[in-house]
C-alpha positions, 0 to 999 in steps of 0.5 A: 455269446456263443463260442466257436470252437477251435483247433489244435494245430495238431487237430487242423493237421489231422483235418488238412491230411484227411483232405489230402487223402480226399483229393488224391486220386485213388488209383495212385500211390499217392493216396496211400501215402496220404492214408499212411501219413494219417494213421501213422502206419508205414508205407509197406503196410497193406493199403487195404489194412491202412484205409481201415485204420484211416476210417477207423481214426475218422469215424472216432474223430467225428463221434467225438465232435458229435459227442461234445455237440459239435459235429456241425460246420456251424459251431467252427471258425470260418477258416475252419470250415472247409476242412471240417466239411471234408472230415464230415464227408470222408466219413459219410462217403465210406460209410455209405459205400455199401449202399452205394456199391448195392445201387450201381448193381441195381442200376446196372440191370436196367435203364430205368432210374431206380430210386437210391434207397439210403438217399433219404438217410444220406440227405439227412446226415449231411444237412445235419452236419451242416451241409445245406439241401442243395448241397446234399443233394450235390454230394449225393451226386458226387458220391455216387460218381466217383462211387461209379467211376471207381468201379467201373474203372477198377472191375472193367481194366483188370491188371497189376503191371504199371502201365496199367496202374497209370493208365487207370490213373489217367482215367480217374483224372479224366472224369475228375481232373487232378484235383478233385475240388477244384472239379467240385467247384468248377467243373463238375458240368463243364467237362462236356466240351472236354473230348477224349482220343483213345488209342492203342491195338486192337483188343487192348481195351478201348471200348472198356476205357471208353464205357468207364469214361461215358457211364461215370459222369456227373447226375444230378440227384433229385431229393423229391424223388429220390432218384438220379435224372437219368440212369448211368446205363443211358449215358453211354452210346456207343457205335464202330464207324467201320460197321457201316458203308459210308453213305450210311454214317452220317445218318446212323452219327446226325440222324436224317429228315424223312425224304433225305433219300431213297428209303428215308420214310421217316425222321431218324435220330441219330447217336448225337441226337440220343446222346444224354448232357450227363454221359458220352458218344464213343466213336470207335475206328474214328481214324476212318471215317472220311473227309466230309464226316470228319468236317462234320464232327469238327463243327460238334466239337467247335459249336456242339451242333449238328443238323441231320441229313437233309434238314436245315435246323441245328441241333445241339449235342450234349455230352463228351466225344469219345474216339479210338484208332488203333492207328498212328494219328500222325501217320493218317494226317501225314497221309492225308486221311486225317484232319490235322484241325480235326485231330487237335480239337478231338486229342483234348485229353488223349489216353495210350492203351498198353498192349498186353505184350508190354503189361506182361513184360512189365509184370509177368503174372499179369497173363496169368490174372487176366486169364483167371478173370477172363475164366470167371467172366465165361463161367462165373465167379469161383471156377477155381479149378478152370481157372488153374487148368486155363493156367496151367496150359498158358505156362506150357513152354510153346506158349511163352514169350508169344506176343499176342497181336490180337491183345487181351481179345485173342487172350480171351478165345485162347482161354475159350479154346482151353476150356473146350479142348484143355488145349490151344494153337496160337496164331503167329507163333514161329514155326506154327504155320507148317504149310506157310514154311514150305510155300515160301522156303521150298519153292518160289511162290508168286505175288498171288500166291503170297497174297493169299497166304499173308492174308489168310495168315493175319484173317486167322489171328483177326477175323476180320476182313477190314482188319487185314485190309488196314494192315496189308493196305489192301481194300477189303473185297481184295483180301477177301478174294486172297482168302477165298483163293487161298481156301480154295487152293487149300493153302490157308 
């Protein structure tokens, strides 16, 4: 009879701490610990040195089973087996990283779904460890996600203060959960009707949070064709509802039958419509939207259909609902332009993007890293001397301690101004606006004057009109005739 082989307590505590390993999100330290408990390295270690001592006592692991004719799921004791698939997947998931990295820049270029050329060599590999060809093609998808998640997750929310660090923490668990294998069980296609609510001020990262969220779910690997169902690059759909007059978003959001109104010559699909099961619609400045739309994207999260303006039939949405304010949710509803229900069904999982004023008091440096990356996301990689000079400017004594209300945003165009004039004025320092000094202080200005100049004061740091018009509580064609007076009288 043939016999199963078995392990050494040892051997099954080694197999469970590549488990733990494997489960743990990646963007918290406690992964690292995971990794320092299994190689025996100390915590202060650098984890790049530890996650290649972890796959290095993998790797050798795995080639002794194969060696002794034994690297199969088959050949353990079933209570074995579990711990033994994540010894077998650890080591084919960073194996074929290169691979996968190489794919997600492929992808990234175009909207069609291009052929994963290791797909055929990872689906061989893991049917012959034991793994089933549903189940390889499962774990190819997974691989990839998570592949996708971390990258997306990593290369777009640049920064090493710790609010950063948990907020990408939080990111990860939002497309995986805190424990990933209850998620591959699970939940892998049940996240749809998990709605994300992202808030913070404007140009702290919203819509990058946003993208890693909607380009990193789970698609389905087809091994006849040896492609995903669709490309990560058509999962995420995006719109800023302050782009359109009001009449027009519940046709840009559900889409309108032909005839619904003047101009409706044809059926127009909406963003719900487009939406792909795999991916995610970002609604940005959902705090808004009115009344009426807000009972409408209510019904999507409740029964996940919708029917376009002037039609009477049902459409299914799929996909998650992402939105963003940079206003307080509990102020809106308190003032009545906000659905409390709306707000409960919408705040599933709700993420606070640190403003670039906390991040830099957290940890200092962090100004002058986005500034470098930003310096590379102009020019392109290796501009070093840019980016010195960028910083050497930033480290003048007139530039620190400024609080950047327009957030990484407004750091980007200051970096953009440096490299035109090797200098830049920052808007909202004290002592800067010389002439709003004198019109105030030295005369006595009237509400029409002061209007202008505190208008034209927050439209030159936000160039933006419906901006100014959210923080003064003013409408919008009322700023911009404060702006234009302004201009005109020569004072903004």
């Amino acid at each position: 009879m043939y016999m199963k082989i078995t392990f050494s307590k040892q051997e099954r505590r080694f197999l469970q701490q590549v488990g733990k390993s494997i489960y743990t999100n990646p963007f918290t330290h406690g992964r690292h610990l995971s990794d320092c408990r299994l190689t025996g390295l100390s915590e202060d270690t650098d984890p790049a040195t530890v996650l290649q001592a972890t796959m290095a006592k993998v790797t050798t692991r795995v080639e002794t089973l194969a060696a002794e004719n034994k690297a199969g799921l088959n050949s353990c004791l079933p209570e074995d087996r579990k711990s033994l698939a994540n010894l077998f997947l650890f080591y084919l998931f960073h194996k074929y990283l290169p691979h996968l990295d190489h794919h997600i820049r492929l992808q990234n270029e175009t909207i069609e779904s291009l052929p994963l050329e290791c797909g055929q060599q990872l689906a061989t590999e893991l049917k012959r460890f034991g793994f089933s060809a549903k189940q390889a093609d499962f774990y190819i998808g997974l691989f990839f996600q998570m592949r996708r998640a971390f990258f997306f997750i990593k290369t777009s929310l640049i920064g090493n203060s710790p609010c950063m660090e948990k907020m990408r923490a939080h990111l990860w668990n939002t497309l995986f959960t805190h424990d990933i294998g209850q998620y591959a069980e699970n939940l892998v296609d049940k996240l749809e009707d998990f709605s994300t609510l992202l808030i913070g001020e404007t140009g702290t990262g919203k819509g990058l949070a946003a993208a890693a969220i909607g380009r990193s779910g789970y698609i389905p690997y087809n091994r006849t064709t040896h492609r995903f169902t669709t490309s990560f690059t058509r999962a995420f759909l995006a719109i800023n509802l302050c782009q359109y007059p009001e009449q027009l978003i519940e046709s840009e959001l559900f889409g309108h039958a032909r005839g619904a109104f003047t101009g409706a010559v044809s059926d127009h699909q909406g963003l719900f419509s487009r939406s792909s099961r795999y991916g995610a619609v970002f609604l940005d400045e959902i705090g808004e939207v009115s009344i009426q739309t807000q009972i409408k994207l209510l019904r999507i999260l409740q029964e996940r259909v919708f029917a376009p303006v002037g039609s009477h039939t049902s459409h299914r949405f799929k996909g998650r609902l992402i939105g963003a304010t940079n206003q307080d949710p509990a102020t809106l509803i308190e003032q009545g332009k906000f659905r409390e229900d709306f707000y409960f069904r919408l705040c599933t999982d709700t993420i606070t993007m640190p403003s670039l004023r906390k991040r830099i008091d957290q940890y200092p440096e962090e100004l002058e890293l986005l500034a470098s990356h930003l310096v590379n996301k102009i020019v392109g990689d290796g501009a070093k001397t840019l980016q010195e000079r960028v910083v050497d400017v930033l480290r003048q004594p007139q530039h620190r301690d400024y609080h950047w209300p327009g957030n990484v945003r407004e750091l980007e165009q200051a970096v953009r101004r440096i490299l035109l004039h090797g200098t830049c004025r920052l808007a909202g320092k004290k002592g800067e606006p010389e002439q709003t000094k004198n019109s105030i202080f030295v005369r006595q200005p009237t509400m029409a004057e002061l209007g202008s100049l505190y208008c034209g004061f927050l439209y030159r740091q936000y160039n933006n009109y419906q901006q100014v018009a959210r923080i003064t509580g003013l409408d919008r064609r009322t700023v911009k005739k404060f702006i234009e007076q302004g201009e005109t009288a020569g004072k903004v």
